[in-house]
N, C-alpha and C positions, 0 to 999 in steps of 0.2 A: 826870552831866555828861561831855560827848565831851573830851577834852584832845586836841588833834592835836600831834607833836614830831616835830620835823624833824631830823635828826641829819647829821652830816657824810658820811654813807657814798655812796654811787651813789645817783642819784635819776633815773628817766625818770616823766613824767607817763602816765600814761592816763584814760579816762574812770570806770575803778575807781577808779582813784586819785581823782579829780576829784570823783568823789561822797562819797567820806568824807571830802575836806578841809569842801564842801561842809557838809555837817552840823555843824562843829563848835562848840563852845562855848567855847574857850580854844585861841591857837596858843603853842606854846615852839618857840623854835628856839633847838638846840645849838650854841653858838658855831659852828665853820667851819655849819652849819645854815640860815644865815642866810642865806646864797648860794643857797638854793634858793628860800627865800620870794621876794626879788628876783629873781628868773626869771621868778617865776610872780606877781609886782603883790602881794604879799601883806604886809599889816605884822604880823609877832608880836605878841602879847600881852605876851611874854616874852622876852627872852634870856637867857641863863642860859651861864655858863663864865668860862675864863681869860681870853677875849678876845686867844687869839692866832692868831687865823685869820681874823677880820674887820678890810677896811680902814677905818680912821679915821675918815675923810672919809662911809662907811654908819654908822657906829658914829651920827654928832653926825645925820645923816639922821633916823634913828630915834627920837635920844632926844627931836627937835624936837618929832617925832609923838606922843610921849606913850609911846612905848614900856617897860615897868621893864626893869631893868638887874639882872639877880645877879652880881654879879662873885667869882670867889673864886680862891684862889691857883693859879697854874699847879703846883707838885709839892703836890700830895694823895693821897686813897688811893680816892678813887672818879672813874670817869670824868665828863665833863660828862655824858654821857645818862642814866647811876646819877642823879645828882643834880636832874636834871629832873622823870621817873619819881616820886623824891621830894616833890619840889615839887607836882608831880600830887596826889600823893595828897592833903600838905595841902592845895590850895585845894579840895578836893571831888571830885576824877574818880573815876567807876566807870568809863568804858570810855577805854582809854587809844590812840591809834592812833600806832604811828613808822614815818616814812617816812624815806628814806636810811639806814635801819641796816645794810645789808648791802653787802658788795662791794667797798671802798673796801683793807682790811684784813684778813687772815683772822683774823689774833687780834684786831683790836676786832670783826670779823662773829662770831665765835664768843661772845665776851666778851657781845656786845649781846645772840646771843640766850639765852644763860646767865641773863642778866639778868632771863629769865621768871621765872625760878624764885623771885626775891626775895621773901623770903616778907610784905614789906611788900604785894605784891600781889596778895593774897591775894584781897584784896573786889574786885577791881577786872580787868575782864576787857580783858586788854592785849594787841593787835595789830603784830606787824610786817606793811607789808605793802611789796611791791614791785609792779611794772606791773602782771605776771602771778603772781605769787605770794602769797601769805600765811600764815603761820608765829603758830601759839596755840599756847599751854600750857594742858593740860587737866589738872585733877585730879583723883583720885579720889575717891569716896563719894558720886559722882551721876550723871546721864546728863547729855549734851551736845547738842545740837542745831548741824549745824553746814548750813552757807547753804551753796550753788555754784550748778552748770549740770551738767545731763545731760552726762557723758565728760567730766568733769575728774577730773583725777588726784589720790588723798589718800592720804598716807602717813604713817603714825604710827611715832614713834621712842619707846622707855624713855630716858629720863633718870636721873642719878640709883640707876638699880635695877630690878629686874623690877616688870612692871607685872600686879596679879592681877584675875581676874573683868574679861577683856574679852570686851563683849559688842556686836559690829557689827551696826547694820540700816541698807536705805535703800544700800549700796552691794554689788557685784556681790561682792566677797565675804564672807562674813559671818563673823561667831566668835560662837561663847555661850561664858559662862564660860571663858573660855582665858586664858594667860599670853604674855606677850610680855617677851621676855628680854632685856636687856640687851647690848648688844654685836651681835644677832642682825635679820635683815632681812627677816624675813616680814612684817612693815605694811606696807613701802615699794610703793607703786604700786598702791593698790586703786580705784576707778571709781565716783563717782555715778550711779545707776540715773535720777537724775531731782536736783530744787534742794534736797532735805534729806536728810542723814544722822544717825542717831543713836550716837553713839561711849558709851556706860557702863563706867565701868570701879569695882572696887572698892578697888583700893590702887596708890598709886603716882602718878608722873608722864610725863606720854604727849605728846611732841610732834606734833601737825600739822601738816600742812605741806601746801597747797591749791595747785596748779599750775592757774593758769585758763587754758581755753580751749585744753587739749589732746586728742587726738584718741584716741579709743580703738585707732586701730594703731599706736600710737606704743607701748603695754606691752608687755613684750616676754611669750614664751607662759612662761620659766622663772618666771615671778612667779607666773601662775597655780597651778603646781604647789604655791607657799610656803603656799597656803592652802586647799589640802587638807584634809581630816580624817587626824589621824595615826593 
């Protein structure tokens, strides 16, 4: 089941965007989140938060609609979007999509995409995405398959810890068996050759991070050199 959540951060639409609301099976919107559904004609399935960022007067809108209600206390120990994610997983989601997670705050954008990592989401393959961007957490002990367009830009980050046995195809530059270190910048900015890549890695956690619809003179030539043979 797709779950789409709408979270309080920056939101611009695009037709990426449009096609995976498009798709879905379940909306949550994060409390202030809800401001974006109303932009866009859209009633949640869900709301879910302290409810101190929605006016009132939307609030009785919604619930006329049939909309449910989570309410829980404003001081807690996990954000509204932790808590949604949650919720996700109870009602059934395997693929999770959040829009407006980024931008708004640098420690809730950090925090939100931290939030890959929870290991409750484990089964469930969870999406941030922005107009042009989109941001997965990949784990190890399998290969990846991951979707774009010819010259768009991917760059994988360690999380967490060094990342062992990566092995790139499908983009202009490749790795067998290599390590990707923590702290260290040799993933950032590698090239789709064409719409699939396959990312394998054997241990560890490996951020993606998918810039669409960028141009291949845009990488600069020092990134080439990062993935050389040493």
């Amino acid at each position: 089941m797709r779950t789409v959540i709408f979270a309080n951060g920056v939101f611009k639409s695009s037709r990426y965007i449009q096609s995976a609301i498009n798709k879905h099976e379940l909306i949550i919107a994060v409390n202030g989140g809800t401001r974006h559904c109303i932009s866009l004609g859209i009633q949640p399935d869900i709301i879910i938060g302290d409810m101190d960022s929605i006016d009132n007067d939307k609030l009785q809108i919604f619930k006329k609609r049939g909309t449910e209600f989570l309410i829980f206390p404003r001081h807690k120990d996990q954000t509204d979007l932790e808590l949604a994610l949650i919720v996700s997983i109870e009602r059934g989601a395997d693929e999770i999509i959040i829009l407006g997670g980024l931008g708004k705050r640098w420690d809730m954008t950090l925090a939100n995409i931290f939030l890959l990592c929870k290991p409750d989401l484990n089964a469930a393959t969870v999406r941030i995405l922005d107009a042009d961007c989109e941001i997965i957490l990949l784990r190890g002990g399998t290969a990846h398959t991951i979707h774009s367009e010819k010259g768009d830009l991917l760059s994988l980050m360690p999380l967490g810890g060094n990342v062992y046995g990566v092995t790139l195809s499908g983009l202009k530059y490749p790795l067998k068996n290599e390590m990707l270190n923590l702290g260290c910048t040799r993933g950032v900015s590698n090239l789709f050759l064409g719409k699939t890549a396959t990312i394998a890695m054997k241990k560890g956690l490996l951020l993606c991070v998918i810039e669409k619809d960028k141009a291949v003179s845009n990488v600069k030539e020092n990134h080439k050199r990062t993935r050389l043979p040493r």
